[in-house]
Each structure stands twice: as structure tokens, then as C-alpha cells.
C-alpha positions as CSV (number, residue, x, y, z in Angstrom):
1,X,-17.6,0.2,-99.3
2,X,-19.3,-3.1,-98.7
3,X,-22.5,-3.9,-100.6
4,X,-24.4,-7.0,-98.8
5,X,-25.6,-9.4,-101.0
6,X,-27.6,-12.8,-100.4
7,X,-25.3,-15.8,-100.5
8,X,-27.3,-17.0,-103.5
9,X,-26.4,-14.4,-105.8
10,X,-22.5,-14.3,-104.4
11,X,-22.1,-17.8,-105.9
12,X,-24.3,-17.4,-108.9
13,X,-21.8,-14.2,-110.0
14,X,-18.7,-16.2,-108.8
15,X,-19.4,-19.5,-111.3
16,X,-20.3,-17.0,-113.8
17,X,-17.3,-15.2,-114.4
18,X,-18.2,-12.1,-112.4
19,X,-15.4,-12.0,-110.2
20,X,-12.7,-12.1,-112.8
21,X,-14.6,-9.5,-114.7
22,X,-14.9,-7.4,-111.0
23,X,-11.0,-7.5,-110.6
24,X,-10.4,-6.3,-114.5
25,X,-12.7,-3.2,-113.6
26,X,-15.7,-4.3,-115.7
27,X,-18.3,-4.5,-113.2
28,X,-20.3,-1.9,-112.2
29,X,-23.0,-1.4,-109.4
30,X,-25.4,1.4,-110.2
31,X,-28.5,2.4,-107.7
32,X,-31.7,4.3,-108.3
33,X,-32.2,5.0,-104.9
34,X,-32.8,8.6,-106.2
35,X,-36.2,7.4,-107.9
36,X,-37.1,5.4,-104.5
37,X,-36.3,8.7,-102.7
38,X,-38.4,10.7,-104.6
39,X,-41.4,8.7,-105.1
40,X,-41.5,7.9,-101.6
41,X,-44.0,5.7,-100.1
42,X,-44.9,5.6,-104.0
43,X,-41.7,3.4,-104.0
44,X,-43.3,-0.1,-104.3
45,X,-45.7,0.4,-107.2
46,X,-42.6,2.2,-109.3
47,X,-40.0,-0.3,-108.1
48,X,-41.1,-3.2,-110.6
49,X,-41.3,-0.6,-113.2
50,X,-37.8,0.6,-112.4
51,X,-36.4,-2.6,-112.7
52,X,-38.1,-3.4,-115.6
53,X,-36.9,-0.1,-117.4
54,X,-33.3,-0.9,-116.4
55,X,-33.3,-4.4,-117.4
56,X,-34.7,-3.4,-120.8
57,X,-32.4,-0.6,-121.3
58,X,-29.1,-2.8,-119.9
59,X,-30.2,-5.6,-123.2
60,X,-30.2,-3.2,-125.8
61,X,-27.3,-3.6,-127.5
62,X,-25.8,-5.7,-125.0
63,X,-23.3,-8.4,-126.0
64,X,-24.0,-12.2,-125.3
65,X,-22.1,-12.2,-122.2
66,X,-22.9,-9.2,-121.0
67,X,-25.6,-9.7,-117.4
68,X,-27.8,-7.4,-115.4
69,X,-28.4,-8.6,-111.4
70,X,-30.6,-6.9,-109.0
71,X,-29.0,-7.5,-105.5
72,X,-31.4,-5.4,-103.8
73,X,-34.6,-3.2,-104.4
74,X,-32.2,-0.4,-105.4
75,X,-29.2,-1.8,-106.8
76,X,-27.6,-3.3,-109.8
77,X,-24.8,-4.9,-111.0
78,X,-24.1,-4.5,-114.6
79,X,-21.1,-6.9,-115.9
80,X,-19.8,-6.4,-119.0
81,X,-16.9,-8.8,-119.7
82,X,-15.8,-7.8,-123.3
83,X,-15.6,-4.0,-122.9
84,X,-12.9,-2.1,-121.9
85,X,-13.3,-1.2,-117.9
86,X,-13.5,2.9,-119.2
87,X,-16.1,1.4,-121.8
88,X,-18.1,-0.7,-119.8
89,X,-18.6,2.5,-116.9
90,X,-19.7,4.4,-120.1
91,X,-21.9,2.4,-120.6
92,X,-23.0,2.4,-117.0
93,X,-23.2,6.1,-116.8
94,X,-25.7,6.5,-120.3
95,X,-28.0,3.6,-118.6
96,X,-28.4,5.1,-115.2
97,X,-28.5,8.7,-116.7
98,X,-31.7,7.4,-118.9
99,X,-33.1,5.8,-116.3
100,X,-32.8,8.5,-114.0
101,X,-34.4,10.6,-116.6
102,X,-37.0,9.1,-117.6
103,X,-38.8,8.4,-114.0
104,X,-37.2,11.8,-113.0
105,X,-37.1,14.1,-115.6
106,X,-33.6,14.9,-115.2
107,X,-30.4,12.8,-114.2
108,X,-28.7,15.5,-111.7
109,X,-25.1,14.9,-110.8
110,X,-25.8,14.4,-107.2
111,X,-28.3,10.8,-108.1
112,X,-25.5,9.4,-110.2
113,X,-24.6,6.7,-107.8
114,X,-22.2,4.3,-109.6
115,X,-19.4,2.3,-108.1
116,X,-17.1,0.2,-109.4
117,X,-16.7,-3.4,-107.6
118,X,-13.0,-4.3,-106.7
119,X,-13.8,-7.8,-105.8
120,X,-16.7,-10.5,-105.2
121,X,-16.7,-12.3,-101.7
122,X,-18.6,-14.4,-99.3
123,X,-19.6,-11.2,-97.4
124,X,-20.9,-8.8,-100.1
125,X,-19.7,-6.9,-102.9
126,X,-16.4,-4.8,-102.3
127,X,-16.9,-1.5,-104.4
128,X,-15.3,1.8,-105.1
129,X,-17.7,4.7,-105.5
130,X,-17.0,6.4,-108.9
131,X,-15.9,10.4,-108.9
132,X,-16.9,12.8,-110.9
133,X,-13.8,13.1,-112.9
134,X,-13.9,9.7,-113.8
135,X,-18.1,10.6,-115.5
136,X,-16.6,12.8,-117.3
137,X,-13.8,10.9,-118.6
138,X,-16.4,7.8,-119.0
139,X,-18.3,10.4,-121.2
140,X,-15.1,11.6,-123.7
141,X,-14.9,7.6,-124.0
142,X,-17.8,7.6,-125.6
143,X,-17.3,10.7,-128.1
144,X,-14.2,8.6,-129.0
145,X,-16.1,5.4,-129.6
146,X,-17.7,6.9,-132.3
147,X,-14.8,7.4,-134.6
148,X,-12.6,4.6,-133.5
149,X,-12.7,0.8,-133.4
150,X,-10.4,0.0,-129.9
151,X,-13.2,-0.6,-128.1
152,X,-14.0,-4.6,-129.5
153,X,-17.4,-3.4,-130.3
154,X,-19.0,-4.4,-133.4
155,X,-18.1,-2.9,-136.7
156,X,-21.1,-0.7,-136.8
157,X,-20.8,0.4,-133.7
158,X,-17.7,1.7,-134.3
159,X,-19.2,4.4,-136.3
160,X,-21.8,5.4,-133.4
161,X,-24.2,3.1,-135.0
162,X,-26.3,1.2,-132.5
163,X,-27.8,-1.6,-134.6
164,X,-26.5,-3.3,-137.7
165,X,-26.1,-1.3,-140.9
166,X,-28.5,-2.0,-143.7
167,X,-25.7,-0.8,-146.0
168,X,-22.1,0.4,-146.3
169,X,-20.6,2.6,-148.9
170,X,-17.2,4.0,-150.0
171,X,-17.2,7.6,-151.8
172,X,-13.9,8.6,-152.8
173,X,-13.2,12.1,-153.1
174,X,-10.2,13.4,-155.4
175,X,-7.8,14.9,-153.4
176,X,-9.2,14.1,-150.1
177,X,-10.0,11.0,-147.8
178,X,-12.7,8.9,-148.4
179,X,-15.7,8.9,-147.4
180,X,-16.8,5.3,-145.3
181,X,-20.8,6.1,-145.1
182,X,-23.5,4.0,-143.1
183,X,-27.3,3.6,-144.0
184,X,-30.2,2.1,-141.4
185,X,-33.4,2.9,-140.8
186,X,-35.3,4.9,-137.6
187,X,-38.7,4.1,-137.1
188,X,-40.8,7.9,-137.4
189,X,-44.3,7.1,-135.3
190,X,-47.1,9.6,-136.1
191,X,-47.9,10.5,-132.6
192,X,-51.6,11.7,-133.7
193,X,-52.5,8.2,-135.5
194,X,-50.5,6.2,-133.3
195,X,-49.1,4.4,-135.7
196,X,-45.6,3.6,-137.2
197,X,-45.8,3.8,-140.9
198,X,-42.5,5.3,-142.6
199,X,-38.9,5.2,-141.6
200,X,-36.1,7.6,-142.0
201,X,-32.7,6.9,-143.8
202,X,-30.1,7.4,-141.1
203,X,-26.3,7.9,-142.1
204,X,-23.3,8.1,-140.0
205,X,-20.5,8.8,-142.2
206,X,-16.3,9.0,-141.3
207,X,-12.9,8.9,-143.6
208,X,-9.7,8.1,-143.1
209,X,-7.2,10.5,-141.8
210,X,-3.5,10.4,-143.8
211,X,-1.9,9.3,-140.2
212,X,-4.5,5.8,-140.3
213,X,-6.9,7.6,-137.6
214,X,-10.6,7.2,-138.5
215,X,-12.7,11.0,-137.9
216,X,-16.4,11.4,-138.0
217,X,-17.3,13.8,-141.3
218,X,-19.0,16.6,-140.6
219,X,-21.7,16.7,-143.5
220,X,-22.9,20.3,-143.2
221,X,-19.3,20.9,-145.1
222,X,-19.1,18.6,-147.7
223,X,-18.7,20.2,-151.4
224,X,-22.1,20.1,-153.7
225,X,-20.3,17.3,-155.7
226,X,-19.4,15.0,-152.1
227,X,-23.2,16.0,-150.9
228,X,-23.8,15.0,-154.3
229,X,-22.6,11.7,-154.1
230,X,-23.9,10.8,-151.0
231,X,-27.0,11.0,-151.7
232,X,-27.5,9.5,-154.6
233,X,-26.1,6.3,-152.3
234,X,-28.7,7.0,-150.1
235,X,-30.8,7.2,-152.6
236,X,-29.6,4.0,-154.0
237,X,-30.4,2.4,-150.6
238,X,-33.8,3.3,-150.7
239,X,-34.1,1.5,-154.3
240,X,-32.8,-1.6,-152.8
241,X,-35.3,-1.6,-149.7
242,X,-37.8,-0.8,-151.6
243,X,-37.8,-3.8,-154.1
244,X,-39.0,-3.5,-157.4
245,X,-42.8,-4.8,-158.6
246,X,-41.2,-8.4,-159.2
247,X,-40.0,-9.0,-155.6
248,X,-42.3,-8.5,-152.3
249,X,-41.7,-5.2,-150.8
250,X,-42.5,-3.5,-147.3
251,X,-45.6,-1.8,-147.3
252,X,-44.0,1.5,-145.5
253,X,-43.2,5.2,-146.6
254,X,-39.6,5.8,-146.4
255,X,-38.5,9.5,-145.7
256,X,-35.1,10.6,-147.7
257,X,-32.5,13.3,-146.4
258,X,-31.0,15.6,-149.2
259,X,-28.7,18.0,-148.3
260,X,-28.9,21.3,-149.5
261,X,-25.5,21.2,-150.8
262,X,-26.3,18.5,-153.2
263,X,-28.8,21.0,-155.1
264,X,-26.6,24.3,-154.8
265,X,-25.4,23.7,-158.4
266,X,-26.8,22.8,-160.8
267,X,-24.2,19.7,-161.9
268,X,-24.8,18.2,-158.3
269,X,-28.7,19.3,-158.8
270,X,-29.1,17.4,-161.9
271,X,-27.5,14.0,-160.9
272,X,-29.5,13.7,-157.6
273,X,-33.2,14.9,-159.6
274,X,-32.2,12.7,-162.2
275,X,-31.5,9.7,-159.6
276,X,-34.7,10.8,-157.8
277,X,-36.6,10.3,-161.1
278,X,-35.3,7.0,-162.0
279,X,-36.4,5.7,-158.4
280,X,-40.0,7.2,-158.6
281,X,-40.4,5.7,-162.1
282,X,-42.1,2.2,-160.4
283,X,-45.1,3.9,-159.0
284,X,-42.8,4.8,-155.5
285,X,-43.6,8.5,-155.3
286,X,-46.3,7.9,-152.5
287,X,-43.7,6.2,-150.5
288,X,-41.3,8.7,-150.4
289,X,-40.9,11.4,-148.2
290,X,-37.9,13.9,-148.6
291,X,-36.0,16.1,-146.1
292,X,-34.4,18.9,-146.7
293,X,-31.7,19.2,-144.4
294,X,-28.4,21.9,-143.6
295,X,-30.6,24.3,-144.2
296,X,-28.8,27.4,-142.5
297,X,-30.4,30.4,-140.5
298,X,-32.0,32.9,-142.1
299,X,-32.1,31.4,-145.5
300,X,-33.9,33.6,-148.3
301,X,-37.5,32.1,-148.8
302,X,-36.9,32.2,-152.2
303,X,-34.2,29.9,-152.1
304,X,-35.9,27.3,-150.1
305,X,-39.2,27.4,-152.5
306,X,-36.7,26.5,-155.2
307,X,-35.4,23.7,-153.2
308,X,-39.0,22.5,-152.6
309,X,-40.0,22.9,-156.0
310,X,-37.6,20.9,-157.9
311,X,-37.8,18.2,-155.1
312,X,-41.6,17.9,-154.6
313,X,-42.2,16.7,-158.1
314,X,-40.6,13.0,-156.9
315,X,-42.2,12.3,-153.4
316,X,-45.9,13.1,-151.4
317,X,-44.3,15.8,-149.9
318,X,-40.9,18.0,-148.7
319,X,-40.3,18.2,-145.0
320,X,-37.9,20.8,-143.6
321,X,-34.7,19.9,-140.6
322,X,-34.4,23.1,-138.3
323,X,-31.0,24.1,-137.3
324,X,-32.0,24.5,-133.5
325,X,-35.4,24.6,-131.6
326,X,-35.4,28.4,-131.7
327,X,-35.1,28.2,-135.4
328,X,-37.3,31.3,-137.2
329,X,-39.5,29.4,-139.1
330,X,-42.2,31.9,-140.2
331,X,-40.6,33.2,-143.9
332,X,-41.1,28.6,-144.4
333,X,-44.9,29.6,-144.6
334,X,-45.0,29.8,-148.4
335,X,-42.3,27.6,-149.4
336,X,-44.3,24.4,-150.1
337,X,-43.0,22.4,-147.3
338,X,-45.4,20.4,-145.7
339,X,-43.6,20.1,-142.2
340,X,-40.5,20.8,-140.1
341,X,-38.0,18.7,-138.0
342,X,-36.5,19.2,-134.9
343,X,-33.6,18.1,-133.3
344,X,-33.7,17.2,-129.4
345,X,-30.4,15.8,-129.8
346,X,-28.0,19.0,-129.9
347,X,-24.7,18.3,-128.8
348,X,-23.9,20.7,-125.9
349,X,-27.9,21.1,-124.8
350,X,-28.4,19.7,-121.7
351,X,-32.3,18.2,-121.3
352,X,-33.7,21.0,-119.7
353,X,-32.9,23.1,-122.3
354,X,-34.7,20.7,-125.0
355,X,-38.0,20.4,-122.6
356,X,-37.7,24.3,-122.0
357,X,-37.6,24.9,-125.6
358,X,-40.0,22.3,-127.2
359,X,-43.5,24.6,-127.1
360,X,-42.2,27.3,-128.4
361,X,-40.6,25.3,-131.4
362,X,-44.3,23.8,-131.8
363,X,-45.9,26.9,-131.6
364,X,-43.7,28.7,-134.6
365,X,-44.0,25.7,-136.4
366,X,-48.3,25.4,-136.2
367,X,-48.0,29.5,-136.6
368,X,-46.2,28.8,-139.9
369,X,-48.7,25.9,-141.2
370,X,-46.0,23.4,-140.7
371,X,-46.3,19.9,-139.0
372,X,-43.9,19.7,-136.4
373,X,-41.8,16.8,-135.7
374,X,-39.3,15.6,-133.2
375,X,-35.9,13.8,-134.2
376,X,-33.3,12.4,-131.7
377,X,-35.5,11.7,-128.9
378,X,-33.6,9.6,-126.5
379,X,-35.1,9.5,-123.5
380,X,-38.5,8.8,-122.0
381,X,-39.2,12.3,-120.9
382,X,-38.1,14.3,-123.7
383,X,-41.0,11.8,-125.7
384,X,-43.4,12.4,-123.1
385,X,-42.7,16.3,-123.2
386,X,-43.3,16.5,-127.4
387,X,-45.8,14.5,-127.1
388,X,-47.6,16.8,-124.7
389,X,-46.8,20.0,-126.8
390,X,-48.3,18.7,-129.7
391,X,-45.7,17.2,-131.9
392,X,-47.2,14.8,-134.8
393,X,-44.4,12.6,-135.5
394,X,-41.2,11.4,-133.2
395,X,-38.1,9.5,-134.4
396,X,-34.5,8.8,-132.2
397,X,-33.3,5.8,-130.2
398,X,-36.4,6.0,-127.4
399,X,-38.3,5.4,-130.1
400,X,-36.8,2.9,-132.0
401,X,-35.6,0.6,-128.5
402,X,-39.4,0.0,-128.2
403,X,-39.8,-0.8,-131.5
404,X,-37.5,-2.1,-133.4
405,X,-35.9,-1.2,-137.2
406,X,-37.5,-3.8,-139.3
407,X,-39.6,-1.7,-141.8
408,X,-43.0,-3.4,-140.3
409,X,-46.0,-0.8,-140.3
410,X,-47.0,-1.1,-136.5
411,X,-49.2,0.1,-134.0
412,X,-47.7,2.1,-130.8
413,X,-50.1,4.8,-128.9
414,X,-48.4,7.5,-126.2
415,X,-49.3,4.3,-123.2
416,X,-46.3,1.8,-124.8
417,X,-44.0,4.7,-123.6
418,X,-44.9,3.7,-120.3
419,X,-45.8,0.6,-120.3
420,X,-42.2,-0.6,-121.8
């Protein structure tokens, strides 16, 4: 097909390099015309908006010579020179798809208009309109970008890591690879108070295959002694961000995952209490939160009080992660937890799902005397829709592209979601 564009733009894209980058595939033009369709006569009051969304969205995590263009009131060209041509139509595909979302509430197949420009002229843009099998072959690229580093992306993002790492660590297991793990941090806004004031310890961890091939770690599976270890890095981490009372530290409450592994027995148990009471000794309990995570279905209440109890002693309280949004939460009531955690990230869940499922999630959670919160929120919608049923405090990327992941205590009510 044959995109018109104005002449100015044509020669602006061929002295930057954009044609060269159009002929090795890396160019992508991707419309919202869905959104103008929709809204309809609506169209020029969301248009700046759209445009601003995609813009925003395109320069997260965009390299330095990567460049957005709008060549019409619909269209733009994404140009992403120093990604593969598979990579860069990822890439593509997760901005539109968000976009699409979050004006829409859903990105169906039939509004994901993307074509891939063949070459730059004096007439227009010559473009190729992208097929379905080549989505889903955009969207295995980017499962495989999370474990390998053939992509020329930064060294965190090899891991799946979106931002720098505050930390790397090595954990070697005897017998086994070892473990490469990554620490950052994810804002957690309190929704009610509108307010950021604590941030979660993130970790993305992989090892090393014996044939050199690099696999994300599953971390539900690790042994008591590997769960072990890891968190005592992570706890480790926190130490170091924290500062001690010689050095200037960030006035924020940091929230901790601890596997359940890691207290299952009681060798594991004791080095990660006994960690957790060396950190607490400088006065840092009130700035600690811990989470409880792997917790499986249908776990004895009994066992879960325990877990609570020998945790609660070393931060202002225990918070729970849910294995799904249907997750039975009532036998939690008496364990001592002050909250639970959703994921709307679940691999395999399309959006629908997660809005479908998100009252009834903060229902059983209220029901139960728990303070539901929302993790992995990634789009603008799915914040919108927790928001709505009640949640008290969101984390995920949405959240932190609007804000950032310095540890600054900041204000943000439910009107930045819209008006950024």
C-alpha cells in the first residue's frame, strides 16, 4: 500500500536515517484509526490525547535513536534502528496493543493495524500490512527476549527488566546452575490517599543452562535453602537502600517478598529471621513491609498464621500474594495478615478476564478483613477498573511509566491516569 505523507516529513525521515532503517524492516507504521472510529465525532478532543499517550508510551524505554512521527491524525511511524526488524514490530505490537487498550478497553485483533514500510519516497510511504502470523511470531519474540541477550538490548533488559537494575547478584547452587538474580524497585501508590509512599523489591532471576543458553528460573520451585538464599540478597538490597543513620536515607516504606519456601524449614527459617533481625535493628521496622508470596491454594490456616507470626515481629505488617484472582481467601481472616495481593498480570489471561474478575477478588478480600491490592497493572484500563472496585494500593509498569522508580514519596490521585 501507499501511505501519503507531506513532503516535509519525506525529507525530514530521509536525512534522518529512516529510509535505510525502512529497507532493513525496522520501521513500522501503526494507526489508531480504531479509537477515531469509535469515538466518532468525539474524535478531535481524544485525538491530542491519543497522540500524546502514544508518544509517551513509544519514549519509554526507547533507545537514543529510536523516533516517533505522526504523518497524519491517525498514523505513526515508529523507527527503531538498533533492534532487530522481528524486535522492533514487537515492540510495535505491545505499544499499539496498550494504546488501543487503554482508550478502548480492549485491543481486539481486528484494530491492530500495523504495517511494515518497505521504502521511503517522494510520493508517500510504501508499506506492507502485517498478518497475523507475523503478531504472533512478534509476540514469541518477546517471551524469548526475556531470557536471551541477541536482541542488542541493554543488559537488564535482557532479563525482562525494563529499567536499570539497582542490583545484581550471583547464588550458586551445588549441583545445579546458578542463579543470576535482579533487584529494582516498583512504585506501590495507595489509591485511597493518593499518594506514593513505599516501593516493592522486584526480582527477575535466570541461570545458566549446561549448553550456554540463559532460562528464566521459575521461583515457586526453588529448594528452602535456594529460596533461602535469595532472600536474604534481597534482603541485603533493602539494607543498602535503606542507608544506615550515618548516611541520608529515603524517607519511604519499602515492601519485601519472602517466599514461603525460604521459611518451610527451619535451617532456611532461621537464616532469613535472623537476617530480618539484623536489618530491623536501626529503628527500620516501620519501613518495612513483608510479602508473603508462593503461597499455594488451599493452604492450612494454621500454616499461614505461623508464617505471619514469625515474620510480623520485623516489619508494620505481613501482606499476603494470591495465586489467581479467584483465590479463596476467607480461612486468611485470622491469620494476622493485614492485606492481600493480586496479580493482573497472569500469563495466559487475556484483559477481559482480569476486568471480569477484579470485583469479585475485592469483595472476598474486604469479606475477609483484608486490604486488597493490585500488582502487575499494565495498562490504563485495568488501573481504571481496580481503581473503581475499590482496590487500596496498585503497583506494575502503568504505574511506574507515570512515575518513575526513584524511591521519592510523591503525590498521584486517580486524574494523573488520564491526564498522562
Amino acid at each position: 500500500m501507499l501511505a501519503a505523507v507531506s513532503p516535509s516529513v519525506s525529507d525530514m525521515l530521509r536525512h534522518s536515517g529512516a529510509g535505510e532503517a525502512a529497507l532493513r524492516g525496522q520501521v513500522q507504521l501503526v494507526s489508531v484509526a480504531a479509537i477515531r472510529d469509535t469515538v466518532g465525532e468525539r474524535w478531535p478532543r481524544h485525538q491530542p490525547l491519543v497522540e500524546d499517550f502514544v508518544t509517551r508510551a513509544f519514549a519509554r524505554n526507547a533507545s537514543e535513536d529510536d523516533m516517533v512521527v505522526r504523518v497524519n491524525d491517525t498514523d505513526f511511524l515508529l523507527i527503531q534502528p538498533s533492534r532487530s526488524p522481528m524486535g522492533a514490530l514487537s515492540r510495535s505490537s505491545v505499544l499499539l496493543r496498550e494504546t488501543l487498550t487503554f482508550f478502548l478497553g480492549a485491543a481486539e485483533a481486528e484494530n491492530i493495524r500495523i504495517s511494515v514500510v518497505d521504502r521511503i519516497g517522494d510520493e508517500g510511504l510504501e508499506a506492507t500490512r502485517v498478518t497475523g502470523d507475523q503478531l504472533e511470531a512478534a509476540a514469541r519474540e518477546r517471551t524469548g527476549d526475556l531470557a536471551r541477550s541477541r536482541d542488542g538490548s541493554a543488559p537488564w533488559e535482557r532479563f525482562g527488566v525494563a529499567r536499570p537494575a539497582r542490583k545484581t547478584v550471583a547464588i550458586k547452587r551445588p549441583g545445579q546452575a546458578e542463579i543470576q538474580a535482579i533487584f529494582y524497585l516498583d512504585p506501590v501508590w495507595h489509591v485511597t490517599r493518593e499518594a506514593v509512599v513505599s516501593f516493592v523489591v522486584r526480582t527477575v532471576a535466570v541461570q545458566r543452562m549446561a549448553d550456554g543458553a540463559i532460562e528464566p528460573v521459575d521461583r515457586r520451585w526453588l529448594t528452602a535453602g535456594a529460596a533461602a538464599a535469595l532472600t536474604i540478597e534481597r534482603l541485603m538490597f533493602v539494607e543498602e537502600l535503606l542507608g544506615d543513620r550515618d548516611r541520608p536515607e529515603p524517607a519511604i516504606v519499602v515492601h519485601v517478598p519472602i517466599s514461603l519456601n525460604a521459611l518451610s524449614y527451619s535451617g532456611a527459617r532461621t537464616a532469613v529471621l535472623g537476617e530480618l533481625r539484623r536489618l530491623v535493628e536501626s529503628d527500620r521496622r516501620d519501613r518495612l513491609m513483608i510479602e508473603l508470596m508462593h503461597v499455594p491454594e488451599g493452604l492450612p490456616e494454621s500454616r499461614l498464621s505461623e508464617a505471619v507470626a514469625q515474620t510480623r515481629p520485623y516489619a508494620r505488617g505481613v501482606l499476603v500474594r494470591a495465586e489467581t484472582l479467584s483465590t479463596d481467601v476467607s480461612n486468611w481472616l485470622r491469620s494476622g495478615a493485614v492485606g492481600v495481593i493480586h496479580n493482573a498480570a497472569t500469563p495466559g489471561q487475556p484483559e477481559k478476564a482480569t476486568l471480569a474478575a477484579l470485583p469479585g477478588a475485592v469483595d472476598r478480600a474486604r469479606q475477609a478483613g483484608l486490604s486488597p491490592s493490585l500488582y502487575g497493572v499494565q495498562s490504563g484500563s485495568v488501573a481504571l477498573a481496580a481503581w473503581s472496585a475499590g482496590v487500596s494500593h496498585m503497583s506494575g509498569d502503568h504505574i511506574t511509566g507515570r512515575l518513575g522508580p526513584d524511591p521519592v514519596a510523591q503525590r498521584f490521585s486517580v486524574m494523573d491516569l488520564y491526564r498522562k
